[in-house]
Steps between C-alpha positions, in 0.01 A plus 500: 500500500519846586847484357371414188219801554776767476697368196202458258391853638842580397549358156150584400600891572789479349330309169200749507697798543780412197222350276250724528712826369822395370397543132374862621867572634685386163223682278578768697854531505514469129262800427733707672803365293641208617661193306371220553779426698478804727142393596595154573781656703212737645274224588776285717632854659104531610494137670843505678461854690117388524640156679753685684299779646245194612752353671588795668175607608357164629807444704462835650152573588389151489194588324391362134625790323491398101651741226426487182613697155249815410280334266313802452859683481597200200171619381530854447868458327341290263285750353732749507788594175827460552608809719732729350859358563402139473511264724777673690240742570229252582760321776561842664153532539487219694749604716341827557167313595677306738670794671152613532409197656745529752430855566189374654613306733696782644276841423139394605393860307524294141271256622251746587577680190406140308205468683366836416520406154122402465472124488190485169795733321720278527298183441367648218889586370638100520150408334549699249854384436358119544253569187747422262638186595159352614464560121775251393295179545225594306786628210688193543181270452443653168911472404527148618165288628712209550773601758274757691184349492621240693637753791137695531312189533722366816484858623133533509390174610775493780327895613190258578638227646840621699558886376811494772646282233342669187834693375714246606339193276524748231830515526552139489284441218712782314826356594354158374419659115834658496681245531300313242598801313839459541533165424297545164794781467754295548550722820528780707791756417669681847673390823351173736731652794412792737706812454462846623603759246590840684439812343590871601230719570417866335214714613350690258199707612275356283550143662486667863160653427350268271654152651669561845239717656146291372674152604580593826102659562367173367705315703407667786192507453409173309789275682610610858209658630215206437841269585489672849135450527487136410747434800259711714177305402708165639605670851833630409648853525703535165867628544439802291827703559697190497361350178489813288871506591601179398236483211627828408893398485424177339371718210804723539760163478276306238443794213829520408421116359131649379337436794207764507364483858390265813276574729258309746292256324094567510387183384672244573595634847176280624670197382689515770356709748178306541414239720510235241895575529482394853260490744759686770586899342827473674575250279421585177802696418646182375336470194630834369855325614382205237386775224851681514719174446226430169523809374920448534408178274260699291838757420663214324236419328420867367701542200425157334062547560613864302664326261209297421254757516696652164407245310119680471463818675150484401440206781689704724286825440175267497607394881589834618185626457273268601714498796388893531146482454384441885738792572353727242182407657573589849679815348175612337285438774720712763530729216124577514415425810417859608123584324551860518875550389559249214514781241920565626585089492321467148716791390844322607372150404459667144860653477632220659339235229594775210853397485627854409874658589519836529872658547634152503249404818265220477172511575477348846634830629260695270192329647648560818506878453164514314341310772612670792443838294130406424496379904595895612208651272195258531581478896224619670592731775 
C-alpha cells in the first residue's frame, strides 16, 4: 500500500512537472533561435540532467528534493529576439547562467546580492515578460476555434475541479488535436527518435546582459528560492549549497544540447514532499527516485511529442499560455503587493511587457534596470 503511495506520488510529479511546461520550454527555445530540432534536443537535455541530478540528490540527503526546468527561465527566452550571434549565443548564455548557479553554492555573497534585488521588482519583471504569451490563447482562438478552443475549455473547467492537473489535461487534449492534425496531413515531418544536437557556445554581450543575467535572477528568485521554502513548509531543511551545485552543473553539462537551466522545482516539489507521499518524511525521498527514472522515459519520448507539436504551432502557443496564466497571476500579485511602493514594479512590469531591444538587449534586462532605478528614487528614506 504504502508502496504504491510513493510511486503514484512519483509518476504524478513527474507527469505534472513535464506536462504542465514542456510547450513553454520548446516555445522558448525557438524564440531564441533554435531548429526545431535543437529544441527537441533542448527539451530531452532538460529531463536527463533533471533525472540525474534527482537521483543524486535523493540518494544523498534522503530528502524529497525535486528539480525541475526554469519555467519562468523558458518563459522569458520566449519573448525575447534572437540574441545577436544566434543560437550559439543563446547556448552560451546558458552556460553562463549556470556558472552563476554554481557560484552560489560556493560564494554565499551572490545570494545575498539576489536577495537584495527587491522581490515586487522582480515579480513585476517575469509578469511582464508572461503578458505576451498569456496573449496567445486568446490570438489562437480567433486563428483557429477548432483546435484551441478545445484546449481552453479542458483548461478552465479542470482550474475548478483539479487545477493541480489544469496544464497538464491541456496538454493532453493538445497532443490529442495534433495528431488528428497530422493524420488529416498525412503526417508529421521530423525525427520519432531522441537525439541531442551539441552546439558550441559564443558570448556576445548582448546575450550575457539581456539573456544570461535576467534567467539566472528569475530563476533564483521564481524557482530555487520558493523551491527551498516548499521543502521547509513540509519539515525539511533544503540542501541549498549542495543543490545549487548540482542544479547549477546540470545547466553547465545540458546547454551545450540547449538545455537553458534546472533548478529546484516550486510546485510540484509538494507532490512529493507532502504527507500524501507517505505518511513517514523519512520516507518520502522515494518518490523523487520514481520521478527521475520517468523523466529518463520522458527523454525518449521528447523529440517525437516536438515533432508533433510542428504540425500547428498555434495549439502549441494556445497551451503555453494558458499554462502561464496562474503564474502571471501570482507574479502580479507579489508584484503589487507593497501599497506604498507599486509605482517602481509598474514601471518594470511596463518595460518588461514592451518588448523593446535596445543595443541588442532585450527587455527583461531593461525592466530590470528601470525598476530598480525607479526603486532608488521613490524609496523613502
Amino acid at each position: 500500500m504504502e508502496r504504491g503511495r510513493i510511486a503514484l506520488a512519483g509518476v504524478t510529479t513527474a507527469l505534472v512537472g513535464f506536462a504542465s511546461s514542456s510547450a513553454v520550454v520548446l516555445t522558448g527555445l525557438e524564440a531564441v533561435g533554435a531548429t526545431r530540432a535543437q529544441a527537441a534536443s533542448g527539451l530531452v537535455a532538460l529531463c536527463l540532467t533533471q533525472a540525474l541530478g534527482m537521483l543524486w540528490l535523493a540518494q544523498r540527503t534522503r530528502m524529497p528534493v525535486v528539480l525541475a526546468w526554469s519555467t519562468p527561465g523558458a518563459a522569458l527566452l520566449a519573448t525575447a529576439a534572437v540574441p545577436e550571434g544566434g543560437w550559439p549565443a543563446a547556448v552560451g548564455a546558458f552556460l553562463v547562467a549556470g556558472v552563476l548557479i554554481v557560484l552560489t553554492a560556493l560564494w554565499p555573497g551572490l545570494s545575498r546580492l539576489v536577495a537584495a534585488i527587491p522581490a515586487p521588482i522582480a515579480q513585476a519583471m517575469l509578469a511582464g515578460v508572461l503578458v505576451g504569451l498569456c496573449l496567445a490563447p486568446v490570438r489562437g482562438v480567433v486563428e483557429d476555434p477548432f483546435a484551441v478552443a478545445p484546449v481552453i475549455l479542458v483548461w478552465l473547467v479542470l482550474m475548478r475541479l483539479a487545477p493541480t492537473w489544469a496544464a497538464p489535461a491541456a496538454f493532453a487534449v493538445g497532443l490529442v488535436i495534433l495528431a488528428i492534425e497530422a493524420v488529416v496531413r498525412g503526417g508529421a515531418d521530423g525525427p520519432v527518435l531522441p537525439v541531442l544536437e551539441p552546439m558550441a557556445p559564443a558570448f556576445t554581450w548582448s546575450a550575457v546582459l539581456g539573456l544570461a543575467l535576467p534567467l539566472y535572477i528569475v530563476t533564483m528568485a521564481s524557482q530555487n528560492v520558493p523551491g527551498a521554502a516548499v521543502l521547509g513548509s513540509y519539515g525539511y531543511r533544503a540542501p541549498w549549497r549542495e543543490s545549487m551545485a548540482v542544479t547549477g552543473v546540470g545547466t553547465v553539462l545540458g546547454a551545450p544540447f540547449g538545455g537553458h537551466a534546472i533548478n529546484l522545482a516550486a510546485i510540484t516539489a509538494a507532490l512529493a514532499a507532502s504527507p500524501d507521499a507517505h505518511p513517514d518524511k523519512a520516507e518520502r525521498w522515494r518518490a523523487v527516485r520514481v520521478a527521475a527514472v520517468l523523466y529518463l522515459v520522458l527523454a525518449a519520448l521528447a523529440t517525437a511529442i516536438t515533432t508533433l507539436v510542428g504540425v500547428a504551432p498555434v495549439v502549441l502557443a494556445a497551451v503555453a499560455g494558458v499554462a502561464l496564466i496562474p503564474t502571471l497571476a501570482s507574479s502580479l500579485r507579489a508584484a503589487m503587493a507593497e501599497d506604498g511602493g507599486r509605482i517602481a514594479p509598474a514601471i518594470a512590469f511596463v518595460v518588461a511587457a514592451s518588448g523593446i531591444s535596445i543595443l541588442g538587449i532585450g527587455a527583461a534586462f531593461w525592466a530590470l534596470a528601470a525598476g530598480l532605478l525607479a526603486h532608488a528614487v521613490l524609496r523613502r528614506r
